[in-house]
C-alpha positions as CSV (number, residue, x, y, z in Angstrom):
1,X,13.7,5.7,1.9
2,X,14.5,5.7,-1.7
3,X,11.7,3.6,-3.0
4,X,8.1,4.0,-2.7
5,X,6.3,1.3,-0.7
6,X,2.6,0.3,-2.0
7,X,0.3,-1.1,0.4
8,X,-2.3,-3.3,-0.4
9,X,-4.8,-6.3,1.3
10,X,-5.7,-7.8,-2.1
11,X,-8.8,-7.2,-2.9
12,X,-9.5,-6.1,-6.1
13,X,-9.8,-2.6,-6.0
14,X,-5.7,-3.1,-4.6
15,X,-4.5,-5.4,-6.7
16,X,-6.1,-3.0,-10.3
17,X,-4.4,-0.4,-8.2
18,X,-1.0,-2.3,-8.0
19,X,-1.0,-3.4,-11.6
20,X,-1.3,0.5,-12.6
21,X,0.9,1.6,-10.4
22,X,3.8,-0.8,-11.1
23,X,3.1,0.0,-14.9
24,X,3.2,4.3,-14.1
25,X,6.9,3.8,-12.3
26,X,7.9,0.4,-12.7
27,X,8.7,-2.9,-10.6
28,X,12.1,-1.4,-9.7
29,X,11.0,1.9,-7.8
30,X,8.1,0.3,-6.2
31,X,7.9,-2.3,-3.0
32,X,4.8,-4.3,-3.0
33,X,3.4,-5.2,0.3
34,X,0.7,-7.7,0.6
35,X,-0.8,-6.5,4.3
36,X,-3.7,-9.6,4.4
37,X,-0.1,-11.9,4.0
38,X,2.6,-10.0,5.9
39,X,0.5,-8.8,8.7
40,X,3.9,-8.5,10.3
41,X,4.1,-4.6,8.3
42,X,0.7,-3.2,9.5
43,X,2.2,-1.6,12.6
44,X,4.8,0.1,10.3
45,X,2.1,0.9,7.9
46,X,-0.3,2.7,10.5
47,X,2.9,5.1,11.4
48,X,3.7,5.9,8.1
49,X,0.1,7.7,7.8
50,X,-1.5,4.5,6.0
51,X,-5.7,4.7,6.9
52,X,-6.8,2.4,4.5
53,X,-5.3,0.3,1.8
54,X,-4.7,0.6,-1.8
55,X,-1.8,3.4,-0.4
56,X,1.3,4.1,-1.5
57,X,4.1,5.8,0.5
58,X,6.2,7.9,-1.4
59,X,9.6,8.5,-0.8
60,X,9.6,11.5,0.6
61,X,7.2,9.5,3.5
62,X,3.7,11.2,1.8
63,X,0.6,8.6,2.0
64,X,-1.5,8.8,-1.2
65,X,-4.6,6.9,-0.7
66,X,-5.6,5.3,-3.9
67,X,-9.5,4.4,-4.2
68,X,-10.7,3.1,-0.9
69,X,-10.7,-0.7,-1.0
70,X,-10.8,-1.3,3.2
71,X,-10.1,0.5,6.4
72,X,-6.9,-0.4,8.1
73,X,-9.5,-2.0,11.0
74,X,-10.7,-3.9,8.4
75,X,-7.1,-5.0,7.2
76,X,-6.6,-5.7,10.9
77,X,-9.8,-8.1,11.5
């Protein structure tokens, strides 16, 4: 993986997050993923270490969790 990979479910602790994120290292090194609109990714998510959303998965595959918006039960429903 040569991009980090933000997961969010926006709400609006995720999306403040995403805005500072993409402005600390930029549109380009970053893929945004909308979880609550691409449930599809939540299975990948979970194995990557997400537990709850704002996250971001760094390259080198470590989860940061970023302020606790929701669970990823929740982001399941």
């Amino acid at each position: 993986m040569s991009k980090s990979i933000f997961y969010h479910a926006g709400c609006p602790v995720c999306v403040s997050a995403e805005q500072d994120i993409v402005n600390l290292i930029g549109s380009s090194e970053v893929d945004i993923i909308h979880l609550g609109e691409d449930r599809s990714q939540i299975e990948a998510a979970e194995k990557a270490g997400v537990q709850s959303v704002p996250a971001l998965l760094t390259p080198n595959g470590n989860v940061l969790h970023i302020n606790y918006g929701a669970s990823m039960a929740d982001v399941k429903g």
